[in-house]
LUMFI-420607 format. One line per field, with one value per residue (C-alpha): x, y, z; residue in one letter; residue number from 1. Coordinates in Angstrom, 3 decimals, decimal comma. Example, Ala and Ser with C-alpha at 12.3 -4.5 7.8 and 13.67 -1.06 7.14 Angstrom:
% LUMFI-420607
east <- [12,300;13,670] .
north <- [-4,500;-1,060] .
up <- [7,800;7,140] .
resn <- [A;S] .
resi <- [1;2] .
% end
This chain:
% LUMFI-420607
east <- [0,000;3,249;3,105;4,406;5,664;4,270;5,035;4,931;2,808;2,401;-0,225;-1,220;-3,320;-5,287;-8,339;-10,061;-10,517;-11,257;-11,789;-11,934;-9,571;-12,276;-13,100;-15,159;-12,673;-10,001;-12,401;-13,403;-10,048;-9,054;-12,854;-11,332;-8,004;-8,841;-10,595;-7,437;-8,315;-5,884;-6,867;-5,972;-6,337;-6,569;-8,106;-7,438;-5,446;-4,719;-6,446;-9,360;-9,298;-12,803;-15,220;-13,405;-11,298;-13,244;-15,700;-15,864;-14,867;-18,130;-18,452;-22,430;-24,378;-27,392;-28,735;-28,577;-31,113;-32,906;-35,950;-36,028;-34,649;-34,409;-33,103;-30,065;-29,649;-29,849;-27,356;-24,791;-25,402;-24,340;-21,370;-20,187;-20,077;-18,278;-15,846;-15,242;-13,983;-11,835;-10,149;-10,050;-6,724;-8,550;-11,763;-11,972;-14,918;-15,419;-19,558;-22,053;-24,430;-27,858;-28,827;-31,766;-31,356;-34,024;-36,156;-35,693;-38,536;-39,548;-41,816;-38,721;-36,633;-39,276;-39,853;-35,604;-35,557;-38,754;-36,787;-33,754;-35,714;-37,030;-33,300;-31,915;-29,809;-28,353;-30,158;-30,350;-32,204;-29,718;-30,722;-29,146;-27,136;-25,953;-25,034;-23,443;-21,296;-20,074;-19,200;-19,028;-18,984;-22,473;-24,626;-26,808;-29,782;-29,649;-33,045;-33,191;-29,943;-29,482;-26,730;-25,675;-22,930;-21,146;-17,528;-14,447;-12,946;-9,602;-10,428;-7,293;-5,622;-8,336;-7,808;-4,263;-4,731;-7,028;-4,614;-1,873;-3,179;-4,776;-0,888;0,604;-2,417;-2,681;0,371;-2,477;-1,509;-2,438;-2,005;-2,539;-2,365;-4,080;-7,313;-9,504;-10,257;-12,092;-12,867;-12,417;-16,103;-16,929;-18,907;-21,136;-17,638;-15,485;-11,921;-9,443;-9,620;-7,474;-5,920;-3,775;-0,563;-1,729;1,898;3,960;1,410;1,891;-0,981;-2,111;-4,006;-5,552;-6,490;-9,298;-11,681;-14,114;-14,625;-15,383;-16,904;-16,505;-15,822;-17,860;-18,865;-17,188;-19,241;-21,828;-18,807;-17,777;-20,756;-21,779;-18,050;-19,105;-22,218;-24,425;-26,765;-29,282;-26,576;-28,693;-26,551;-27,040;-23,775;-23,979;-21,517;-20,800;-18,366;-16,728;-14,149;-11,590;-10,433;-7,218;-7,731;-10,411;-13,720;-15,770;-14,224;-17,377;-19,647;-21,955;-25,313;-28,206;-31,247;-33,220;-33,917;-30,619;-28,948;-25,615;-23,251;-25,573;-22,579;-19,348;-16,867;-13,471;-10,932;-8,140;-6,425;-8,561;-12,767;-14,678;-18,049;-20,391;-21,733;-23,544;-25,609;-25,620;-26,767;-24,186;-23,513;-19,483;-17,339;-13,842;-14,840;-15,324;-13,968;-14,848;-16,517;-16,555;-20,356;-20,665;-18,070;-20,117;-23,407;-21,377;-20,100;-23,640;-25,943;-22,767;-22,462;-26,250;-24,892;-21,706;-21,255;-17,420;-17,222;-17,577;-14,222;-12,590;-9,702;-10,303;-7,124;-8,798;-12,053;-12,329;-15,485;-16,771;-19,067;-21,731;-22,294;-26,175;-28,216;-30,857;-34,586;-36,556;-39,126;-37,377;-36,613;-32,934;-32,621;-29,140;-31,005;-33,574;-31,847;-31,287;-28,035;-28,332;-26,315;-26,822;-24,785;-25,638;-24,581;-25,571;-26,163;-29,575;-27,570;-25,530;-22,201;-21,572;-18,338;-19,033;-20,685;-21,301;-21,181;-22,267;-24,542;-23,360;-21,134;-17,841;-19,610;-21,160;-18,349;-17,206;-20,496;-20,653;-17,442;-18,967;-22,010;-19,391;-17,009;-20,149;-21,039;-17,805;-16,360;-19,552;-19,194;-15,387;-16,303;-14,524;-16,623;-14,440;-17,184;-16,258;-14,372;-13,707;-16,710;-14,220;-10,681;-8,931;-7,236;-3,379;-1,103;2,189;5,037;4,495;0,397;0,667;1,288;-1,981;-3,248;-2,654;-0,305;1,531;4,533;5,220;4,932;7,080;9,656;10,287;10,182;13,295;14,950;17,759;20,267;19,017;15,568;14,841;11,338;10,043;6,422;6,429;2,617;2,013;5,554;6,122;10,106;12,152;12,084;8,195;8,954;11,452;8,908;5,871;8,170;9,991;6,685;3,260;1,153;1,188;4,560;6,323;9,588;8,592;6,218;5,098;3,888;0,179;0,770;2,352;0,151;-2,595;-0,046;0,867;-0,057;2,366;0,382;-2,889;-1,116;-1,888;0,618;-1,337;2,358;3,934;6,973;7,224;6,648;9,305;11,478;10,260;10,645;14,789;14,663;13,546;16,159;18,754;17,600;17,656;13,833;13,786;16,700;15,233;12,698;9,888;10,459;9,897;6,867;5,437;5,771;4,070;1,186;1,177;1,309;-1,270;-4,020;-3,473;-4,339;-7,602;-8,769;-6,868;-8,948;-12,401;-11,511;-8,459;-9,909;-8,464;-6,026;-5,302;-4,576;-0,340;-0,234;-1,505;1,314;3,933;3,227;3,127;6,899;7,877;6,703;6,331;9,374;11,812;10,753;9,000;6,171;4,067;5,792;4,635;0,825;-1,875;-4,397;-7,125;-6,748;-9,659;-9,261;-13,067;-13,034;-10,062;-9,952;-14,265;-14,389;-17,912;-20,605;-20,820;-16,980;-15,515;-12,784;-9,850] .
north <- [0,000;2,143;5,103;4,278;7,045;6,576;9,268;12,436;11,815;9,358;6,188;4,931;1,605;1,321;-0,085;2,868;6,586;8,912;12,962;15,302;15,866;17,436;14,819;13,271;12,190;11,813;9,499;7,027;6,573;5,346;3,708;1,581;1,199;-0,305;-2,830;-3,536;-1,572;0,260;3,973;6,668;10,547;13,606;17,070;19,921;21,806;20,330;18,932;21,007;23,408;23,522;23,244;21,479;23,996;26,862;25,967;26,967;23,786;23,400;19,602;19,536;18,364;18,406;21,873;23,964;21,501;20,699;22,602;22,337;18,629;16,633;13,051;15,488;17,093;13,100;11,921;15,144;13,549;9,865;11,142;13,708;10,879;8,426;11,028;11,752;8,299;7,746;11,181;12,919;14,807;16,813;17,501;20,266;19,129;22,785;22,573;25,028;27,235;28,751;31,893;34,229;37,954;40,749;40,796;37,322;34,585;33,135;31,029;29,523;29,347;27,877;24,963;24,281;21,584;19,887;19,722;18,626;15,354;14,354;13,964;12,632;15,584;16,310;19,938;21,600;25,112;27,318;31,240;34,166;34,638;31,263;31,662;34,744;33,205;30,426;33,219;36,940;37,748;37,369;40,129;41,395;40,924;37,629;36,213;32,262;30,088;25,870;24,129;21,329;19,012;21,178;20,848;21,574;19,636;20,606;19,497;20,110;17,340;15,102;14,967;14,571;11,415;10,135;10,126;9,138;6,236;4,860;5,490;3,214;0,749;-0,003;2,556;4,245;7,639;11,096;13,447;17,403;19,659;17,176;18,347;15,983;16,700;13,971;10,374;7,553;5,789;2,429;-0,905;1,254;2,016;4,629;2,665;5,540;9,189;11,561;14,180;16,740;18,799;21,921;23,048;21,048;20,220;17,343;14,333;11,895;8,591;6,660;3,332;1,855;-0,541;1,716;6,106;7,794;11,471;13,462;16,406;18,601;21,972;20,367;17,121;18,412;19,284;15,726;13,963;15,435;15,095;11,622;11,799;11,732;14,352;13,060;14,978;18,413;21,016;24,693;26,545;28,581;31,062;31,750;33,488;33,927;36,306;35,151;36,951;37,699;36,243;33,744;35,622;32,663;28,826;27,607;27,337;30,096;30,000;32,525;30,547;31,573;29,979;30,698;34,002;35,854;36,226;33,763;31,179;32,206;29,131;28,738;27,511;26,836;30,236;32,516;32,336;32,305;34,653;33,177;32,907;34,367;32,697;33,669;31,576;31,540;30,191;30,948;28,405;30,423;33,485;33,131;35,492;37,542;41,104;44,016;44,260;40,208;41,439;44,457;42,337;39,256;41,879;43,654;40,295;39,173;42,180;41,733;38,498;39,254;42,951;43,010;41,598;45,463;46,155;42,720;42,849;40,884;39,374;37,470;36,801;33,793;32,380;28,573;27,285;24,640;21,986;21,481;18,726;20,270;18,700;19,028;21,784;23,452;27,156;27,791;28,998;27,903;28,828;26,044;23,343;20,002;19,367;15,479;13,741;11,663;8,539;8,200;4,918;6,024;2,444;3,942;6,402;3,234;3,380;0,466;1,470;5,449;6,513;10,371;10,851;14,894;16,952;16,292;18,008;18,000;16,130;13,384;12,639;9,442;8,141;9,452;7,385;4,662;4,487;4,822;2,698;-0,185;0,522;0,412;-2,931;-5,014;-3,974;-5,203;-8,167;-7,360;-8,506;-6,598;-4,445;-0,668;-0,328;3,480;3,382;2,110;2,197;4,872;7,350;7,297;10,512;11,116;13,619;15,611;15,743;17,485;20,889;22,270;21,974;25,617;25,542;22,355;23,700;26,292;23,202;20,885;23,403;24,572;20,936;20,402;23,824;21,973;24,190;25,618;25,129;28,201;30,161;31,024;32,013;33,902;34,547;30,647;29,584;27,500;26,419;24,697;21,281;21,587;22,595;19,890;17,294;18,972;19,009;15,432;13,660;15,237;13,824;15,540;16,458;17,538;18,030;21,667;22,641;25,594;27,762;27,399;23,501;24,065;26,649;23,846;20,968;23,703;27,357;29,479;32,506;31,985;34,126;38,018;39,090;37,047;36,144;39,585;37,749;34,303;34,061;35,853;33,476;30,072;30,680;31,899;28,585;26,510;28,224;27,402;23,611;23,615;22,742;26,278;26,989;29,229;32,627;29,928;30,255;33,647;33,157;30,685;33,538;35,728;33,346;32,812;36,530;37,467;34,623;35,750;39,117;38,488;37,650;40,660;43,227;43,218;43,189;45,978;48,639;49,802;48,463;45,902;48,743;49,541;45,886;45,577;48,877;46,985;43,732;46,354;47,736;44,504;42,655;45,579;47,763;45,551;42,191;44,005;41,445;44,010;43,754;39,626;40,997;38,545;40,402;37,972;39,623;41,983;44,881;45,409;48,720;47,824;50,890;50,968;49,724;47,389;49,641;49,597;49,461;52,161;53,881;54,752] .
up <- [0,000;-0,491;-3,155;-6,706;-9,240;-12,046;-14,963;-13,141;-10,690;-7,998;-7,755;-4,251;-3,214;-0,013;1,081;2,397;0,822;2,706;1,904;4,690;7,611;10,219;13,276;11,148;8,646;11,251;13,746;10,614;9,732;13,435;13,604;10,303;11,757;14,934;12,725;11,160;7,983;6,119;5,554;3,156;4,104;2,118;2,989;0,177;2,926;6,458;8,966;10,968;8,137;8,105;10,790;13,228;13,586;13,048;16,244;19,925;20,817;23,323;23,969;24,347;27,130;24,731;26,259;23,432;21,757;24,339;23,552;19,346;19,038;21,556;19,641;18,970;22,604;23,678;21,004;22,337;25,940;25,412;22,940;25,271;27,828;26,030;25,152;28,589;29,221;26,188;26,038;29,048;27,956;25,323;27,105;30,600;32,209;33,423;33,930;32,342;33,058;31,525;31,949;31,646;32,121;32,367;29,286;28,258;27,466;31,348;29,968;27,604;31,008;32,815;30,886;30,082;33,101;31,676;28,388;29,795;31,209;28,171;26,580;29,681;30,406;34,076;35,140;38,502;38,902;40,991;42,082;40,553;43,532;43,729;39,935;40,210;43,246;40,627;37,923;39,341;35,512;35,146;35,208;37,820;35,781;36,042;36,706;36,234;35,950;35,593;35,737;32,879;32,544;29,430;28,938;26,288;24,016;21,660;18,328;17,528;19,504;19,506;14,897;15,794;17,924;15,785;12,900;14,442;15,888;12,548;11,557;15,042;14,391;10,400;9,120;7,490;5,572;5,560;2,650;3,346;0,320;-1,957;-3,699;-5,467;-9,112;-10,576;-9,789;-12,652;-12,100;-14,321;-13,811;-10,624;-8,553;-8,050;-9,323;-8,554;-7,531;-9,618;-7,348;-7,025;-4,787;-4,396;-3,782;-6,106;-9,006;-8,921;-9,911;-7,366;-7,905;-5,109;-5,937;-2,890;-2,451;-0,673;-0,588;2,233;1,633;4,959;3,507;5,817;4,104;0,690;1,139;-1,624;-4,212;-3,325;-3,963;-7,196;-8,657;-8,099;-10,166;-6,998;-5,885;-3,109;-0,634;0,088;2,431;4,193;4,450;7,731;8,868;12,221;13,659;17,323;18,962;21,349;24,662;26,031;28,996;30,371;31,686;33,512;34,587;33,112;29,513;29,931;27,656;27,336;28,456;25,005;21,457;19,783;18,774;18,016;21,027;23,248;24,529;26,018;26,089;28,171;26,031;28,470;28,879;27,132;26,203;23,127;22,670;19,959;17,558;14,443;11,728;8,402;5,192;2,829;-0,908;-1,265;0,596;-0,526;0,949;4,310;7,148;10,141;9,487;12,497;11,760;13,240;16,044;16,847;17,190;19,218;21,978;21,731;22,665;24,792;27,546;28,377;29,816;31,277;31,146;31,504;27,606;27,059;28,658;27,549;25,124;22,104;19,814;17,448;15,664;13,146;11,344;10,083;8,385;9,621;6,874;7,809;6,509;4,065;4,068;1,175;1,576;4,538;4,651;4,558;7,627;9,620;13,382;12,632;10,580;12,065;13,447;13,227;10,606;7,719;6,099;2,784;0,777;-2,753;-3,716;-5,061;-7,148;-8,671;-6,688;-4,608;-3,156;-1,983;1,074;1,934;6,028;6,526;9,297;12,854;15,316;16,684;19,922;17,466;15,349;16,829;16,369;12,900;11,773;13,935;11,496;8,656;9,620;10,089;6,407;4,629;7,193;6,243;2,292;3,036;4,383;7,820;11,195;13,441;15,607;16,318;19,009;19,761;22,339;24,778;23,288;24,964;22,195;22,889;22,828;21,584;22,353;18,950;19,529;23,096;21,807;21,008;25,136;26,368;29,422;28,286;26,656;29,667;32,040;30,005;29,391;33,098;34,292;31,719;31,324;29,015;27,382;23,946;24,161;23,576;23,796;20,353;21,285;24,745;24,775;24,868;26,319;23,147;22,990;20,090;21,504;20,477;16,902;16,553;17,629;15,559;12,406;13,015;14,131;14,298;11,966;8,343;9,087;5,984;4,565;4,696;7,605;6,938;9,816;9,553;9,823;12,985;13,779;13,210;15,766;18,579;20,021;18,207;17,385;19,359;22,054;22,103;19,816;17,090;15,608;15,663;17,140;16,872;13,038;13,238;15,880;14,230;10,860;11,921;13,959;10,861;8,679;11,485;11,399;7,400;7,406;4,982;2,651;0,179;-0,392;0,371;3,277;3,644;1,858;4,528;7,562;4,843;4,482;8,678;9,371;6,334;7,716;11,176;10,185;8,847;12,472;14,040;11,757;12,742;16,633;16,043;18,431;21,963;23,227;20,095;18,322;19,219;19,137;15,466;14,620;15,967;13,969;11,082;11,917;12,217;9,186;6,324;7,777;8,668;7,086;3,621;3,740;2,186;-0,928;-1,089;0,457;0,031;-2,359;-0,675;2,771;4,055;5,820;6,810;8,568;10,908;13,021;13,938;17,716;17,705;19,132;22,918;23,415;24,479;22,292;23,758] .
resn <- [X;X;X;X;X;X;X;X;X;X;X;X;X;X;X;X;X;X;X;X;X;X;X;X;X;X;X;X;X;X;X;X;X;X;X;X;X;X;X;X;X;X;X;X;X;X;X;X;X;X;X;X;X;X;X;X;X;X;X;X;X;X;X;X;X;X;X;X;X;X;X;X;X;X;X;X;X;X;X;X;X;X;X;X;X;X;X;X;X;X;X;X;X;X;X;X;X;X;X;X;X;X;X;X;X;X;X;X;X;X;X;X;X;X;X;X;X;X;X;X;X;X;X;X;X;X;X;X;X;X;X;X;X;X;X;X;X;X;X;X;X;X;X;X;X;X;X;X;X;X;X;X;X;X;X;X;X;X;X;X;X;X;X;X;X;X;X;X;X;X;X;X;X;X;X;X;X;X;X;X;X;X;X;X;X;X;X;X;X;X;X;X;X;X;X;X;X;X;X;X;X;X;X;X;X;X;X;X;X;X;X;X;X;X;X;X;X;X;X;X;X;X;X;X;X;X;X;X;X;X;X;X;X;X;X;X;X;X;X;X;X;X;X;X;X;X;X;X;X;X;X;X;X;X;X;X;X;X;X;X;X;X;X;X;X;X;X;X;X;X;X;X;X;X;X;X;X;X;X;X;X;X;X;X;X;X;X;X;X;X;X;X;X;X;X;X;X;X;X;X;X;X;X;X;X;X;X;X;X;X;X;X;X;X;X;X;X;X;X;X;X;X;X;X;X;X;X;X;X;X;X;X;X;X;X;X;X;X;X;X;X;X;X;X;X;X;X;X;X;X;X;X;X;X;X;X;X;X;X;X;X;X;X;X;X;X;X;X;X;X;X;X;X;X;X;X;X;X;X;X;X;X;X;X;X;X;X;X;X;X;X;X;X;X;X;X;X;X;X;X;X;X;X;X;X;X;X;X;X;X;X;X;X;X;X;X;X;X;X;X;X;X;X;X;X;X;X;X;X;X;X;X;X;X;X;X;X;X;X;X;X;X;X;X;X;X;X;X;X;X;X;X;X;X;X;X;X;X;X;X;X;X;X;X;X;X;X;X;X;X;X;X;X;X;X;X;X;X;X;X;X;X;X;X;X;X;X;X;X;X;X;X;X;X;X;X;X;X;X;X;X;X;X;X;X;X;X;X;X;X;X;X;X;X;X;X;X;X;X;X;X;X;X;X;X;X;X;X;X;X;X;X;X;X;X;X;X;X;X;X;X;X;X;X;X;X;X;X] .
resi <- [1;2;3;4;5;6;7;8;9;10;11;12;13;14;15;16;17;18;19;20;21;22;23;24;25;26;27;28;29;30;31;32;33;34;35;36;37;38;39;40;41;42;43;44;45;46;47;48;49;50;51;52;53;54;55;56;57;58;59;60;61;62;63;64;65;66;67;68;69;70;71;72;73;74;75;76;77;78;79;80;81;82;83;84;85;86;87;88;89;90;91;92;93;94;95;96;97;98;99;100;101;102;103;104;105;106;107;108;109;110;111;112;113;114;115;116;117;118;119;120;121;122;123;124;125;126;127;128;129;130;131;132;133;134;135;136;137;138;139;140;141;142;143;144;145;146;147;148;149;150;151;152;153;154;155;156;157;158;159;160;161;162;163;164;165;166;167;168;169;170;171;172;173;174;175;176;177;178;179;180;181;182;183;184;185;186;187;188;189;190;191;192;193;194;195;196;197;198;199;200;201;202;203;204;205;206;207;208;209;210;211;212;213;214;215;216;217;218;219;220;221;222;223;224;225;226;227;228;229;230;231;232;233;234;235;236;237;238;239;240;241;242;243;244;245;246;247;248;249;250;251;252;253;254;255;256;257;258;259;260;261;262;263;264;265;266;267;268;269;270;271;272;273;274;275;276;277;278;279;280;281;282;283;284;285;286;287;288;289;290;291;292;293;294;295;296;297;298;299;300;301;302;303;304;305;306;307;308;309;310;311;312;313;314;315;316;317;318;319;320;321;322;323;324;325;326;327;328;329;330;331;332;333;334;335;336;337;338;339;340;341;342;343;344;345;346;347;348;349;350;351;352;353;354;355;356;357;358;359;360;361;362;363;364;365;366;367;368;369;370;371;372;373;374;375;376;377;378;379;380;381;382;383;384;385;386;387;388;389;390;391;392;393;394;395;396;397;398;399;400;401;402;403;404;405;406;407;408;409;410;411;412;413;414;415;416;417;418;419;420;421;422;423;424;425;426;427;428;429;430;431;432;433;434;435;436;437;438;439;440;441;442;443;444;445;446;447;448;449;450;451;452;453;454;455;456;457;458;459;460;461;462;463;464;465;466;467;468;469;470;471;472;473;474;475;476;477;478;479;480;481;482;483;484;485;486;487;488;489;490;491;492;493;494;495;496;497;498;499;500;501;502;503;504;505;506;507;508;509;510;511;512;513;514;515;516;517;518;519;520;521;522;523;524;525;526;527;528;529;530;531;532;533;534;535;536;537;538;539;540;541;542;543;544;545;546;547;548] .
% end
């Protein structure tokens, strides 16, 4: 199942396809490796380039649906659970809380424990004061409050493991960078897909006995390139903003039906405020405006009033890949968020299955409805297994857990290992084992890959410095011996930026000159400026902030 090079391109044989890098994609191929099946990876970038990394990571407790669907809110409970138990490294069990301020429905809050029951969800009605006594953020219009069992997850960590133990278990591959073109379909089967390196050119066909779509937003463009079209989908934006510092220890939800800025989520040092909705048809355009900041911190200080005084370094956007019924308004608030697996055998292909809807909480179970499909149409009997199988870590995987390179670095304090990223603590003994080991290592990482494996740049200088102190480091090591690159900090510090702009009011503001002395004055990245890089209204603080 090695690669073969055959004219200019390369031809690979395995048993599995699969498209998509997300959890999804990530959790069938370990779901298939644990069953002994070997696996084949691609995603058209890298991994969590779509939705699973574009998320506020918010493992569900099944409140948010509580009240429109409960099958889903159940289906969050029992995943979130069994994630729990077979991951504890990437999840913080932190708790959550619902809350209903002045003004809100009380008959919506007043029913939210009934709810709750009916999807088997753990609720317990608390009083303002005692909720305000677990968060002093909240406001003092707090008027009804519940706890739920809501935690965090890093999707980030929890892809990596995934991949890499498909790689320990089966020596399954994964392939970043490689977009799918075509597929070669004859006799009702897909017999190859036709690829190719977004960076080199070059052709890639994959030769495998069964494809797996789990393309996520792309899972549409996936299925149709494969002459199928029962796969409906709603593209929904949403975007979130992310805090210098973290403002509660627990998931805090607005106890109404769902809105912009109604959830604010710890995510280890710092805390997400989310998150918008907005239909959309272009899947290449998608990025964070100050008009979706201004209404996030709007909705959000009604909740917890200090967000108006809360420095924000980053906002980012994804898009939900919602399942589509026929005759339902497209309308991203009310779509399902259940999943589908589709096996297109009524479409005449007997060896392509489409796995799309879901969430980050329900992915294992999505790959373990997958992986069912595609071992029976193998012939393998081997049952799923990830229900209990603990995921395993790895010294290049531990990166992405805030506060773990600080920790690991003082505990060593060897000579050399040097700090590269002060605002997360991230030394060169972590780059070393990202670009020797992590999985999708490549003979040259650039810096969003290891942006994607670590915390370099999530800090609050957004990369100012340590594109700066990596990219010397990988010269140093030889990983970069030419203008590329020069090219790759470009590309780090020009996708950064289109997260600082919307939220670059305040005190952001001298950070965001200094990142421009640095990188246009002394480094002339301006000169190699990404023409796709929006500067919408940079200097407008959202409304309700107070300017400097």
């Amino acid at each position: 199942m090695d690669a073969q090079t055959a004219g200019h391109g390369q031809v690979f044989e395995t048993e599995v396809l699969i498209i998509g890098g997300g959890a999804t994609g990530t959790g069938v191929m370990r779901d298939l490796a644990l069953r002994g099946i070997h696996c084949l990876l691609i995603d058209r970038r890298d991994l969590n380039a779509g939705a699973s990394g574009g998320n506020h990571g918010l493992l569900h407790s099944g409140g948010r649906y509580a009240a429109a669907d409960a099958d889903t809110a159940a289906e969050c409970r029992r995943e979130g659970d069994i994630l729990k138990a077979v991951a504890p490294e990437c999840i913080d069990a932190c708790g959550g809380l619902f809350v209903a301020v002045e003004g809100d429905d009380p008959e919506f809050a007043a029913r939210f424990p009934e709810h709750c029951r009916a999807a088997g969800i753990e609720c317990k009605a608390i009083t303002p004061a005692e909720a305000r006594a677990l968060e002093p953020c909240l406001s003092e219009k707090v008027v009804a409050a519940y706890t739920v069992p809501d935690a965090t997850v890093d999707p980030f960590r929890i892809t990596l493991e995934n991949v890499n133990h498909a790689r320990e278990l089966t020596q399954s591959i994964f392939l970043s960078h490689t977009e799918l073109e075509r597929f070669v379909v004859a006799g009702g089967s897909i017999r190859s897909a036709i690829c190719r390196d977004s960076r080199s050119g070059e052709t890639i066909s994959i030769h495998a006995r069964q494809v797996v779509n789990a393309a996520g937003a792309w899972a549409m463009r996936v299925a149709r390139l494969a002459g199928c079209s029962g796969v409906k989908l709603l593209y929904s934006k949403g975007t979130l903003i992310i805090s210098n510092a973290r403002i509660g220890a627990r998931v805090i939800n607005r106890l109404r039906a769902p809105g912009d800025g109604d959830i604010l989520v710890p995510g280890g040092t710092v805390s997400l405020l989310g998150t918008t909705s907005q239909t959309v048809d272009n899947l290449d355009d998608i990025h964070p405006t100050v008009a979706e900041v201004d209404r996030l911190v709007a909705e959000g200080i009604a909740m917890v009033p200090e967000i108006a005084h809360t420095r924000f370094i980053r906002a980012f956007s994804g898009v939900r890949p919602l399942l589509l019924a026929a005759g339902a308004a497209a309308d991203g608030r009310k779509a399902s968020r259940g999943f589908s697996l589709f096996d297109h055998e009524s479409e005449g292909l007997a060896n392509f299955a489409t796995v799309a809807g879901g969430k980050l909480t329900t992915f294992r179970l999505m790959a373990e409805k997958t992986g069912d499909l595609v071992a029976r149409r193998l012939g393998n009997k081997q049952p799923c297994k990830t229900e209990t199988t603990p995921l395993p870590s790895g010294d290049a995987i531990r990166w992405t857990e805030p506060g773990f390179a600080p920790r690991y670095w003082a505990a060593r304090r060897e000579p050399g290992d040097l700090i590269l990223c002060e605002c997360e603590m991230v030394p060169t003994s972590a780059i070393d084992a990202i670009v020797d080991n992590a999985p999708g290592a490549q003979s040259q990482m650039s810096l969003n890959a290891i942006a994607v494996r670590s915390r370099v740049g999530k800090g609050s200088c957004q990369g100012a410095f340590c594109s700066l102190r990596v990219s010397s480091h990988l010269y140093d090591r030889q990983v970069y011996d030419s203008p590329e690159g020069l090219r790759n900090t470009r590309d780090f510090v020009a996708q950064r930026f289109k997260g600082v702009a919307p939220v670059a009011w305040g005190e952001h503001l001298p950070q965001l000159e200094l990142a421009e002395a640095l990188h246009c004055s002394l480094l002339g990245l301006d000169h190699l400026a990404d023409d796709r890089v929006v500067d919408d209204g940079a200097q407008q603080a959202p409304t309700g902030v107070q300017k400097p």
